[in-house]
N, C-alpha and C positions, 0 to 999 in steps of 0.2 A: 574612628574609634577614639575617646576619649583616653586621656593618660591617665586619669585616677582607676584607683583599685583597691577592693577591699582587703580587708585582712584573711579574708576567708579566701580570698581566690588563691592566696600561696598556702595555703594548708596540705601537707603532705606531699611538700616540694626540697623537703631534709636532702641537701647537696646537690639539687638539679639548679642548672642555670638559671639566674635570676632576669634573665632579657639582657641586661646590661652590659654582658661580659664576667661577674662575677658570682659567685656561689652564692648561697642561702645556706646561713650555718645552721647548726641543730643546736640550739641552746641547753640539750638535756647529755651531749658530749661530756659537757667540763660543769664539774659543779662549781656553782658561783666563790667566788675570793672572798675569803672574810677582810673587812676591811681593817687596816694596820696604824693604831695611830702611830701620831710623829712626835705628842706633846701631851704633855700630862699635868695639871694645876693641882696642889693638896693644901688649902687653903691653912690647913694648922701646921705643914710642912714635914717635909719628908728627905731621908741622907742623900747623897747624889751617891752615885754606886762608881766613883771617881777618885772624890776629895774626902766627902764624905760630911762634908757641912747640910744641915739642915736650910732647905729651899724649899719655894713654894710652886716654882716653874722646873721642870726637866725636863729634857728634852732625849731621843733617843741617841745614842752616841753614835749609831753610823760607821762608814768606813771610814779611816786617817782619825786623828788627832786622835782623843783619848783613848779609842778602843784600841788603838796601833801602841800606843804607851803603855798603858795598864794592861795589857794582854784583857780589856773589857770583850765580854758580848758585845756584836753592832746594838742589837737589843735592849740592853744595861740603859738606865735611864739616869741621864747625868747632865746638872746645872746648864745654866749660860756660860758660864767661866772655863769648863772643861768642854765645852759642846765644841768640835771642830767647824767653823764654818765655811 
């Protein structure tokens, strides 16, 4: 027996063994993750939510460095200068 296999041969196989040893997830479980940027360009520039100077790069502040100072959101979008790396 050949090892290829269609898409259609695992159809209505949600949580049964996959041959392998491991499951076959359900994809309709977990609704998909909206994706989070990291970094943001405003090409006419925009305050850091930090310092507060006008930039054109921010970046999110994360955990440590400015959000752990300025009691920031990890969220709060703030320069290179304040950004903890």
């Amino acid at each position: 027996m050949s090892d290829d296999a269609s898409l259609s041969d695992f159809a209505g196989r949600d949580g049964d063994e996959a041959g392998d040893g491991s499951t076959v997830d359900d994809p309709t479980d977990d609704a998909p993750a909206t994706p989070t940027y990291t970094y943001t360009s405003t090409p006419d520039g925009a305050a850091c939510a930090a310092c507060g100077e006008s930039v054109e790069t921010r970046w999110r502040a994360g955990e440590g460095g400015a959000a752990d100072e300025t009691d920031l959101d990890p969220d709060a979008l703030v320069c290179p200068d304040c950004k903890e790396w």
